[in-house]
MMTF fields as JSON, N, C-alpha, C and O atoms, coordinates in Angstrom:
{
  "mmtfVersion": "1.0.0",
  "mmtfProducer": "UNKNOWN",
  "numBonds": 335,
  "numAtoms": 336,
  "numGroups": 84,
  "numChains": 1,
  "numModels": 1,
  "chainsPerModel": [1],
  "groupsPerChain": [84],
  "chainIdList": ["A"],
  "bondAtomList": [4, 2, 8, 6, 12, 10, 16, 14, 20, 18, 24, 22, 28, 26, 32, 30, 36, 34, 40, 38, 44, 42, 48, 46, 52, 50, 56, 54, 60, 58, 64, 62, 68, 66, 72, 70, 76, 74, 80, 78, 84, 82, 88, 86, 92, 90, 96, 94, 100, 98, 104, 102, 108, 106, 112, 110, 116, 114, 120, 118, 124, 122, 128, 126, 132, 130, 136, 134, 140, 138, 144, 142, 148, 146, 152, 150, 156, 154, 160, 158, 164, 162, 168, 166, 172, 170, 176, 174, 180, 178, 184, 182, 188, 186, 192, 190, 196, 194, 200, 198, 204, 202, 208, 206, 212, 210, 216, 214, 220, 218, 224, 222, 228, 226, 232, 230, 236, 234, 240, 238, 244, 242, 248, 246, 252, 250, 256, 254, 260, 258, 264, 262, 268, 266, 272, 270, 276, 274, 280, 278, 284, 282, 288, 286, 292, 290, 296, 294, 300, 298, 304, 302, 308, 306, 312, 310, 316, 314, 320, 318, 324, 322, 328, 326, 332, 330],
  "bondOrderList": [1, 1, 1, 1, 1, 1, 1, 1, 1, 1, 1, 1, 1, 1, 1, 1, 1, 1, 1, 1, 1, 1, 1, 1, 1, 1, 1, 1, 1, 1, 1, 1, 1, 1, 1, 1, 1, 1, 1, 1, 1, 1, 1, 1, 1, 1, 1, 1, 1, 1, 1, 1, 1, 1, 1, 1, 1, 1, 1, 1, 1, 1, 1, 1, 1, 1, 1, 1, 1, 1, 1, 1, 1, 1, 1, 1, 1, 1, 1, 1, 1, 1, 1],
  "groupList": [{"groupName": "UNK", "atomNameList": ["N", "CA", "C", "O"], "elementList": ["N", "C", "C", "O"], "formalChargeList": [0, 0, 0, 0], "bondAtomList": [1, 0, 2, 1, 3, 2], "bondOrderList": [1, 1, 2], "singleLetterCode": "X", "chemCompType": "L-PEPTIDE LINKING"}],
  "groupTypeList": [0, 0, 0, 0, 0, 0, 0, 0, 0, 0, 0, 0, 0, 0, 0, 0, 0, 0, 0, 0, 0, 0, 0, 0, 0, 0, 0, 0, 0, 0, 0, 0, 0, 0, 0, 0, 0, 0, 0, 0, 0, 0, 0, 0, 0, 0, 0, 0, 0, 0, 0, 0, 0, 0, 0, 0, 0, 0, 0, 0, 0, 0, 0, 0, 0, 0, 0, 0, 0, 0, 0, 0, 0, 0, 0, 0, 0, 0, 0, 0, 0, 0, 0, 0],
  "groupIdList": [1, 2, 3, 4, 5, 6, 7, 8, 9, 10, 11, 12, 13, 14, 15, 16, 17, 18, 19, 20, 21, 22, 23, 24, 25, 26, 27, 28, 29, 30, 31, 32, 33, 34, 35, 36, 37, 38, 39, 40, 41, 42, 43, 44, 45, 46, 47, 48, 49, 50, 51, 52, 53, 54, 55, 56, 57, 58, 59, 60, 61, 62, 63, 64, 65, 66, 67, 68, 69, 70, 71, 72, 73, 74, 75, 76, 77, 78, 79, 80, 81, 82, 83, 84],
  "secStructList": [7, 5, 7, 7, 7, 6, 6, 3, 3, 3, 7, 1, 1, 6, 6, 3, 3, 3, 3, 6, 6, 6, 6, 7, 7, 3, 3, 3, 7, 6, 6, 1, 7, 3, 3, 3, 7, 7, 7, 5, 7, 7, 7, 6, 6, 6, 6, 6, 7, 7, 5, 3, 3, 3, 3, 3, 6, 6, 3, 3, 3, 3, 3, 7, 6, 6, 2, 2, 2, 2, 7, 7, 7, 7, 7, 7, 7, 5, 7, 7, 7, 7, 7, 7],
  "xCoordList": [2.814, 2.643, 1.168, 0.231, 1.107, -0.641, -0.345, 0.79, -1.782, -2.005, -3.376, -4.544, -2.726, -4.084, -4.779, -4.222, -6.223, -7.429, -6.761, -6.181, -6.831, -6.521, -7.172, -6.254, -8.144, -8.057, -6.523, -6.146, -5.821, -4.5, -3.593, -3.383, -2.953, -1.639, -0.486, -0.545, 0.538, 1.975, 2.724, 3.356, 2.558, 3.4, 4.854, 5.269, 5.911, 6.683, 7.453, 8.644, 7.181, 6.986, 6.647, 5.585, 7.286, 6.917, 5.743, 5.683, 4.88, 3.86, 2.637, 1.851, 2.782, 1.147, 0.886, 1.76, -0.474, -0.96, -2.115, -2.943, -2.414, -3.243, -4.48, -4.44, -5.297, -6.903, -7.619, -8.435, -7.318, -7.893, -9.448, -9.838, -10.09, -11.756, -12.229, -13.004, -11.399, -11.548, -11.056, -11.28, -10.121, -9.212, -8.701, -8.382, -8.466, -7.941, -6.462, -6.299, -5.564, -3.632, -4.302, -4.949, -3.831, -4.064, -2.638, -1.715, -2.364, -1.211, -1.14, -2.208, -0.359, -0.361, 0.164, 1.39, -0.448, -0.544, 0.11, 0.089, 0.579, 1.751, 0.324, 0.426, -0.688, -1.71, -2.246, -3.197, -1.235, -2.07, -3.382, -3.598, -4.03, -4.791, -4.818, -4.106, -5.62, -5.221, -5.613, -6.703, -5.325, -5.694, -5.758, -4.716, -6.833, -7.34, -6.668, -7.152, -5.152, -4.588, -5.938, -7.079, -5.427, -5.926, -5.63, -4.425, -6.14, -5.906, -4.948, -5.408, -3.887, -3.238, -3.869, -3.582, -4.485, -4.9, -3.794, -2.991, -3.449, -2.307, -2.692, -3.823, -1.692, -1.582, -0.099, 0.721, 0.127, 1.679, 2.536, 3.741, 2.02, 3.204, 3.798, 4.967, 2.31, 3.157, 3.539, 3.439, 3.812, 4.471, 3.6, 4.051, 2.021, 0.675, 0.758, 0.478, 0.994, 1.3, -0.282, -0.643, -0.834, -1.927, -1.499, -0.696, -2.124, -1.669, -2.033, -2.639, -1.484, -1.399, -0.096, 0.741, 0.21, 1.165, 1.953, 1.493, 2.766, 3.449, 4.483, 4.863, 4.818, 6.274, 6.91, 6.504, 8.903, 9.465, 10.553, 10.85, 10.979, 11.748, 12.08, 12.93, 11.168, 10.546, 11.049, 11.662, 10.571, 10.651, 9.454, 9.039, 9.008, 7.432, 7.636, 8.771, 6.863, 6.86, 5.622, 4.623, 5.492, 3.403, 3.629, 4.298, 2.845, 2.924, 1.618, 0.666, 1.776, 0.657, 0.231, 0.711, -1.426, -2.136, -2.015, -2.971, -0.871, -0.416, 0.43, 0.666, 0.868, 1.955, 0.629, 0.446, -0.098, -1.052, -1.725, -2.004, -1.96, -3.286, -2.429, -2.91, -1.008, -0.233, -0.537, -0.909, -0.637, -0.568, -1.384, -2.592, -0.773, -1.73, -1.586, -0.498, -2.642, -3.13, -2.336, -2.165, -1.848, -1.307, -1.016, -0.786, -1.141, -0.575, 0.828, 1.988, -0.208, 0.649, 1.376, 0.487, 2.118, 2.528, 3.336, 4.499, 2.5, 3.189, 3.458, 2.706, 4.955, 5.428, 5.453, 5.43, 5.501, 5.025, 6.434, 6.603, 7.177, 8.467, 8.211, 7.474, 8.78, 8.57, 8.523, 8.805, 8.332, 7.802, 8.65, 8.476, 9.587, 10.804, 10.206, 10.66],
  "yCoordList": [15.997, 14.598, 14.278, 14.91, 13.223, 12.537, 11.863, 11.414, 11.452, 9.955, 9.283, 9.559, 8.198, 7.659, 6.763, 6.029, 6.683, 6.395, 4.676, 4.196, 3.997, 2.431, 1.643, 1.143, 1.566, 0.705, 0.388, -0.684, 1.746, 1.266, 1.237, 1.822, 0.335, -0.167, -0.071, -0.31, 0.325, 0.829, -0.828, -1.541, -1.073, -1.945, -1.613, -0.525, -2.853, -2.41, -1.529, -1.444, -0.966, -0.032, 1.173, 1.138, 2.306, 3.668, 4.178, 3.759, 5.076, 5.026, 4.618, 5.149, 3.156, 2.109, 1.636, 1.225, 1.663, 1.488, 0.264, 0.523, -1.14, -1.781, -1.345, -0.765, -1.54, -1.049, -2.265, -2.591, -2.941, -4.028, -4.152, -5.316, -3.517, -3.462, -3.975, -4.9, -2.925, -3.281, -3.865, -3.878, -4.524, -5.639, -4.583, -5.337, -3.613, -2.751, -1.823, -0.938, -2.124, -1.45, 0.636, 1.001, 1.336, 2.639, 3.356, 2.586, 4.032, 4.822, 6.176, 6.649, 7.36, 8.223, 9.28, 9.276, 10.118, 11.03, 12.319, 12.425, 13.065, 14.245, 15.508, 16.327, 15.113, 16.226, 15.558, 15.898, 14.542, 13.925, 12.725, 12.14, 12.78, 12.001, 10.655, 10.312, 9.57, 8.338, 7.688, 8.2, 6.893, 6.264, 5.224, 4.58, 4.701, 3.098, 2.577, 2.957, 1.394, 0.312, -0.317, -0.35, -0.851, -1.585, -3.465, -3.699, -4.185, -5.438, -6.102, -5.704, -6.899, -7.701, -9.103, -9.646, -9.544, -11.479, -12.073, -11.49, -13.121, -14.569, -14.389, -14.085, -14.6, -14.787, -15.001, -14.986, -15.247, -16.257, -14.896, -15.01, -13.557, -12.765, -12.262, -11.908, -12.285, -11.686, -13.48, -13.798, -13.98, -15.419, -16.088, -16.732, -15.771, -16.095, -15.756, -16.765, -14.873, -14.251, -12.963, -12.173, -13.015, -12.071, -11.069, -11.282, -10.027, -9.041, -7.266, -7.16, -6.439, -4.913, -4.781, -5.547, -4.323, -3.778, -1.787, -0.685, -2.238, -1.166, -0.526, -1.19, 0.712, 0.921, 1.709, 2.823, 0.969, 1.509, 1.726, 0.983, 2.915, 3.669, 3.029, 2.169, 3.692, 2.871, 1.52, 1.29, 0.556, -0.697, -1.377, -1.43, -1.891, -2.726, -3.771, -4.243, -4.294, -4.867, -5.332, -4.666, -6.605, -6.763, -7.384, -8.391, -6.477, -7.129, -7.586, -6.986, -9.304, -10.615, -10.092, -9.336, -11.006, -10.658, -11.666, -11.729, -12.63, -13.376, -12.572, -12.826, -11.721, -10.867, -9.868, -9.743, -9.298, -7.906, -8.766, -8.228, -9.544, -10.487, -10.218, -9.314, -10.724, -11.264, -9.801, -9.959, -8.463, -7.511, -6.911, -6.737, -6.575, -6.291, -5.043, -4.478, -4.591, -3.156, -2.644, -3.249, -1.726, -0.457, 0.961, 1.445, 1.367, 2.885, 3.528, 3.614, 4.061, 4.362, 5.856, 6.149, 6.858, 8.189, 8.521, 8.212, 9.135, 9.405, 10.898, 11.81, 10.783, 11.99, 13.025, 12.635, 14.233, 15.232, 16.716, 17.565, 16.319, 16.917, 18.701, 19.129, 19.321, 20.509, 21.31, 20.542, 22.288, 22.459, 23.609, 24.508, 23.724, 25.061, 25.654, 26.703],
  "zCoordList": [11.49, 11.199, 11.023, 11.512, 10.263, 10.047, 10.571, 10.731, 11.218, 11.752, 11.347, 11.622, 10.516, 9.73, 10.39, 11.206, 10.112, 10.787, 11.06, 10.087, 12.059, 12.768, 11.075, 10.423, 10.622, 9.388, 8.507, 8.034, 8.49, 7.59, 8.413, 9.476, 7.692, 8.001, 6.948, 5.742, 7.678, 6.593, 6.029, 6.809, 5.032, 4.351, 4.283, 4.685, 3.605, 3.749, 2.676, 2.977, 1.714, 1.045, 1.641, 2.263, 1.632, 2.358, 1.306, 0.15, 1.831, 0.939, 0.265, -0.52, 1.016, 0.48, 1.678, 2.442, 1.961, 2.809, 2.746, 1.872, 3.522, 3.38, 4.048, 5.133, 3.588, 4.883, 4.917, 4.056, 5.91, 6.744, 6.705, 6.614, 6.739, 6.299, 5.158, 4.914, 4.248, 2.666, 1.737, 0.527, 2.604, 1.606, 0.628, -0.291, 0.285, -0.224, -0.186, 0.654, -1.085, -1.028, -1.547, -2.529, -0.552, -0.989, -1.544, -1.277, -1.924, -2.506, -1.976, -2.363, -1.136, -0.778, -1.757, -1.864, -2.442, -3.77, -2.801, -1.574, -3.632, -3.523, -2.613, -1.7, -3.353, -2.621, -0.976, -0.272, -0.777, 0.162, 0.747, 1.809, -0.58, -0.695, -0.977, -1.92, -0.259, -0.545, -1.898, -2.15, -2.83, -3.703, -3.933, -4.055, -4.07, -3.906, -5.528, -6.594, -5.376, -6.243, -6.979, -6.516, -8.382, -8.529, -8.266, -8.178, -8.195, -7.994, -9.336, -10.406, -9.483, -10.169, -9.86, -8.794, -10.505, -11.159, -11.306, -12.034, -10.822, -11.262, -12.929, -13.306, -13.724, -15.33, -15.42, -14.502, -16.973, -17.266, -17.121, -17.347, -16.749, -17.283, -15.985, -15.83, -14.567, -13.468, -12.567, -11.382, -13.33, -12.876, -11.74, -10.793, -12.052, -11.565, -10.152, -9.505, -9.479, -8.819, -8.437, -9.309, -7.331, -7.116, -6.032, -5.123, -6.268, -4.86, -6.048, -7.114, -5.377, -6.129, -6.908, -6.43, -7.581, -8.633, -7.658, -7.358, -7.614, -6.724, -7.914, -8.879, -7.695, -7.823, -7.351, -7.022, -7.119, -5.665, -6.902, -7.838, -6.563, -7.225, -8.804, -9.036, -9.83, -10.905, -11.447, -12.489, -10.325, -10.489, -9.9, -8.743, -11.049, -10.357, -9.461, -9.523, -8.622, -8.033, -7.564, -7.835, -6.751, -6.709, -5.239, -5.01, -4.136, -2.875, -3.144, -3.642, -2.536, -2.575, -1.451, -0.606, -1.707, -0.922, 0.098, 0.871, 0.318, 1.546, 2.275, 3.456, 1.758, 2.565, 3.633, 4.844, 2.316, 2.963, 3.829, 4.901, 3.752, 5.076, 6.1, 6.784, 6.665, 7.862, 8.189, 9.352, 7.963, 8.291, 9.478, 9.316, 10.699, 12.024, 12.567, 12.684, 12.903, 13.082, 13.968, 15.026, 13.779, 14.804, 14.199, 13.091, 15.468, 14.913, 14.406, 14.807, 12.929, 11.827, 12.141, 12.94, 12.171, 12.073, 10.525, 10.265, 9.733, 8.308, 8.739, 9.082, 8.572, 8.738, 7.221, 6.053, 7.674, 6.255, 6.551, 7.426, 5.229, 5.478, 5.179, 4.291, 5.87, 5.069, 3.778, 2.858, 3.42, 2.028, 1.942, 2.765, 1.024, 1.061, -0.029, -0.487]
}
């Protein structure tokens, strides 16, 4: 198992992680590594709507950044399945 550094926090999406420091949504990549989202802007097409652009089983979706704020620190355990 990993255990990621107290800055992130597990959303509710398996996989994205908020980091409380940096106001920043990360993405957990197949090598492991985290990857910093880019930001989504309110405009007429994501129904002005702000937050990151996600996708959960290829369906987009945009967690707001009212949701990622309420978000409070604790310890995360990302479990890491075996490799056959």
């Amino acid at each position: 198992m990993v255990t990621l550094p107290k800055e992130f926090v597990a959303t509710k999406y398996p996989g994205y992680f908020w980091n409380i420091q940096d106001k920043k949504l990360y993405s957990v990549k197949v090598t492991g590594m985290l990857k910093p989202l880019a930001r989504v802007y309110p405009n007429q097409f994501n129904h002005f709507r702000s937050g990151f652009s996600v996708s959960i089983r290829g369906q987009k979706r945009v967690l707001e950044l009212s949701y990622l704020e309420t978000l409070k620190p604790k310890t995360t355990i990302y479990p890491i399945y075996p490799q056959e």
